[in-house]
N, C-alpha and C positions, 0 to 999 in steps of 0.2 A: 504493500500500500504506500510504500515513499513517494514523494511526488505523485501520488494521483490523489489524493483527500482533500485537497487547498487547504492545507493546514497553513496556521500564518504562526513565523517564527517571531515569538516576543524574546526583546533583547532590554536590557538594560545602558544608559551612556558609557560609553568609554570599552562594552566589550567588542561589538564591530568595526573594524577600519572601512574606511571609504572603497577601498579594494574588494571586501565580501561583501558591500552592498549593489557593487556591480555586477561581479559576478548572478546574484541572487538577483538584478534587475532583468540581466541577458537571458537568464535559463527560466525567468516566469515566475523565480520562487517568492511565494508573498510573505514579507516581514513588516512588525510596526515596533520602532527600536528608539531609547530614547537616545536626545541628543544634548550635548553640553552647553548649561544657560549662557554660555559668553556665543554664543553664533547666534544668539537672537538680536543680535546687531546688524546683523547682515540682512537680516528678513525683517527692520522693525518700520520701512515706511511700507511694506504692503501692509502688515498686521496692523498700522494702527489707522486703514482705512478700513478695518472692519470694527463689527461691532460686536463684544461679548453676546454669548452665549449659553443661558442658564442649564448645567445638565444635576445640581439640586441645590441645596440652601447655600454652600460654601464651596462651589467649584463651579466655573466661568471655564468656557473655552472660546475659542477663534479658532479659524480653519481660511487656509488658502491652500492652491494648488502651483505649483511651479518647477518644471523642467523635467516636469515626469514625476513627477513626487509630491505628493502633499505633506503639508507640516501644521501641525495645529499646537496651540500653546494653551495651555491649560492654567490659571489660576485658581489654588486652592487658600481660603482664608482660613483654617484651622493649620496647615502649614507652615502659610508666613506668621501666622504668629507664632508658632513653636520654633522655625528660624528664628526671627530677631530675639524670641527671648534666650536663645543659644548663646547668638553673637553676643548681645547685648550681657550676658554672664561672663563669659570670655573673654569679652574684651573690658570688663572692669577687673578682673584679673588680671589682666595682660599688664594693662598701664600701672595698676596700683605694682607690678613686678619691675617694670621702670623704673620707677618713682624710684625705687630702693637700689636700683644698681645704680645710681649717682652715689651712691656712698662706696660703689668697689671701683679697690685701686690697683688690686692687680688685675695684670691684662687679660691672663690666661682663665681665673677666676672668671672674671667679668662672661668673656665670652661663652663658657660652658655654660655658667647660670641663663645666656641670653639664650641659648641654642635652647633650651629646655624651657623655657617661655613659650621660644615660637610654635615647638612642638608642642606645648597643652594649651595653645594659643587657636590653633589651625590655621583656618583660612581667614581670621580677620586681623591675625597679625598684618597682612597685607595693607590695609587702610592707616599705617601707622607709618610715617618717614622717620629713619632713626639717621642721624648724623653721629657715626662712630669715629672716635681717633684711630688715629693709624698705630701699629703693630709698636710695643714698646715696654718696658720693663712695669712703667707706674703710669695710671692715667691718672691728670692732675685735675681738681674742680670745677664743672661748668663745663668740661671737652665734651660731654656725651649729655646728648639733648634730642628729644624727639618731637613731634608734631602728628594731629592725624590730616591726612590726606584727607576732605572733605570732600571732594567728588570722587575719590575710590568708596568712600562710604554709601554716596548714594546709589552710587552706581551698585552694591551690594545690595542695598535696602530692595532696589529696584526688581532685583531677580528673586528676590525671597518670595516662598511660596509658588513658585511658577517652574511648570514642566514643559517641556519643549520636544513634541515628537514629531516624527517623520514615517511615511510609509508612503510604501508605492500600491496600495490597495487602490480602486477605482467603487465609486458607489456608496462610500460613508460616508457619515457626516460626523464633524467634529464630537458628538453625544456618545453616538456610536464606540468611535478609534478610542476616549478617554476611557468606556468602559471595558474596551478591553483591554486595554493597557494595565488597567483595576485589577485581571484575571492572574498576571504576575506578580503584580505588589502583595494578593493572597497568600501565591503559592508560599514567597517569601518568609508571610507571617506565619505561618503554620509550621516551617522550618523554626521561626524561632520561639513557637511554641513549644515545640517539641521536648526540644533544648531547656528552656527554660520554666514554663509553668506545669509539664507535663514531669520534666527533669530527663527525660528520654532523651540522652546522647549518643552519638556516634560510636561505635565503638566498632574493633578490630576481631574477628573471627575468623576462627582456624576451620569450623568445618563450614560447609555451602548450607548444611541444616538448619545450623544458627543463625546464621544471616537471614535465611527465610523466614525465624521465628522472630525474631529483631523487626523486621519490618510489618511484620503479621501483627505484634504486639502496639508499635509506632502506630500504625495504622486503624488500630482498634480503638485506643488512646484517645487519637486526634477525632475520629468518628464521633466518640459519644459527649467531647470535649465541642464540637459544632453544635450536637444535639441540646446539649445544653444553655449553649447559645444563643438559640433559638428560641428554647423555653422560655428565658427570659428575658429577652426581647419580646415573645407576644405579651409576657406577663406585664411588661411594660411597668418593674420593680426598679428599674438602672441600676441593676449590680453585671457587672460584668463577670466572664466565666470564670477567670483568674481568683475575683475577687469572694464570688460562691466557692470555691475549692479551700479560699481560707481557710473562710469559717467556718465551713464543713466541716476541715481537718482538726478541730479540735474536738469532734468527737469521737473517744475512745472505743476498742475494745480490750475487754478483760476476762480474765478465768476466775472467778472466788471460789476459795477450795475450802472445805469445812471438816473438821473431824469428829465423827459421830460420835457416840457413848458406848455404841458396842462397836466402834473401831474401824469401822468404814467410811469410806469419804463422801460427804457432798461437792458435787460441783457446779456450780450455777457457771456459764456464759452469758453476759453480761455486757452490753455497751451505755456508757454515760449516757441520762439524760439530757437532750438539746436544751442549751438556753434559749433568749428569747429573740435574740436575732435570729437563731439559725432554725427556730417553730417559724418565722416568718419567711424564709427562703423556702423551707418544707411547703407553707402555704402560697405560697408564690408559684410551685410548681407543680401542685397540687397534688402532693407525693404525701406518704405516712411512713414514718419508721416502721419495720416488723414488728411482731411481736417477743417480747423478752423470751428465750425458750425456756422450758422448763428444767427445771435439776435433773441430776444424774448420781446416781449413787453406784460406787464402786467399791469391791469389796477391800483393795489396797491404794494406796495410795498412787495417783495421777501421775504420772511421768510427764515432765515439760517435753 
């Protein structure tokens, strides 16, 4: 079935070169791949003879068509604000890390501590002009001074929140390309669910069985972790799945094990009573704990 399904390859920016997009233009194959926000320079007097495009409450697209390729730019307002408020931590890091290397005096100092700035600085160290002395035993006070670059800043504010894709599809519209583009920023998340809320990591197997059970389990995992999802979002409670898993997980199970009079054991199994947020998630889902089971009596003592 390769090349006969019109399957369309979703890329992420920076993993295609301009090279595999031709190739993939010449042979028919359809991609919608993103592209890096500094080339919306290049496209931004067609774009801004259009007009946004509502595809729901906090994403806006534009769509044009040009040289065989369409390009659509997508503004999301939950994004740009989770950008700026990034930059905007980082970079009062950044400068308040400034401020303080006016008091180093040695060179070699100086400069490690700067390299380690920029790197937990990222990309907004960029907006920052630094005037460094030149290479020298002691730098003396007032040599090392910086300033920010005010139009490298806007120029950043400008692209915050904004996605900039390209495809050579024919017959969509910018609503369309955004959601499917949506289809891979999932797959992603579910990747780092996996990982993280589920705790389901990667791991290395020796026989082909395991691997099979590995991804069988993963896959079971993430299944009932959507369902959940679901639940409540119809429920329309606002707890997210992460956050129902919490408080779930504080309740217990246990063995109480008791020793009769004539010498044989009780044992109850036993999970903690829900408190009262997690009776409300129960009711939210419209689910009931089982019921407690009954004891069991044994004639010696239980083995853990």
């Amino acid at each position: 079935m390769y090349g006969k399904a019109n399957r369309v390859w979703l890329m992420d920016r920076g993993i295609p070169t301009e090279a595999t997009l031709k190739f993939m233009r010449k042979n028919n194959i359809s991609y919608l791949v993103g592209t890096p926000r500094r080339q919306l320079d290049d496209y931004s007097s067609e774009l801004s003879q259009k007009d946004w495009e509502q595809v729901n409450s906090s994403v806006h697209v534009k769509y044009i068509e040009k040289e065989g390729e369409c390009y659509v730019l997508a503004r999301s307002r939950d994004r740009m604000q989770k950008e700026r408020a990034m930059r905007k931590r980082k970079l009062r890091k950044y400068l308040d890390g400034l401020e303080k290397l006016k008091g180093y005096r040695n060179y070699e100092r100086f400069y490690k501590r700067l390299g380690a700035l920029q790197s937990q600085a990222g990309k907004a160290y960029r907006c920052v002009e630094l005037n460094i002395p030149g290479q020298k035993e002691r730098i003396e006070a007032g040599e090392f001074r910086y300033h920010i670059n005010r139009q490298k800043y806007r120029d950043m504010i400008y692209r915050d929140g904004k996605y900039f894709l390209r495809t050579n599809q024919k017959g969509k519209d910018g609503k369309a390309l955004w959601n499917e583009y949506m289809l891979q920023c999932n797959v992603e998340q579910s990747f780092r669910e996996l990982k993280s809320d589920l705790g389901i990591r990667p791991v290395y197997h020796h026989k082909e069985e395991r691997v099979d059970a590995h991804i069988f389990v993963a896959f079971i995992s993430y299944c009932l972790q959507v369902t959940l999802r679901h639940k409540l979002r119809v429920s329309a409670c606002g707890l997210t799945a992460q956050a129902a898993l919490e408080t779930m997980s504080r309740i217990q199970m246990l063995d109480v094990t008791f020793e009769t009079l004539d010498g044989r054991y009780l044992l109850m199994e036993r999970y903690t009573e829900p408190e009262a947020d997690q009776r409300l998630i129960l009711h939210h889902l419209n689910m009931d704990l089982p019921l407690q089971k009954p004891p069991k009596i044994y004639s010696s003592q239980v083995k853990d």
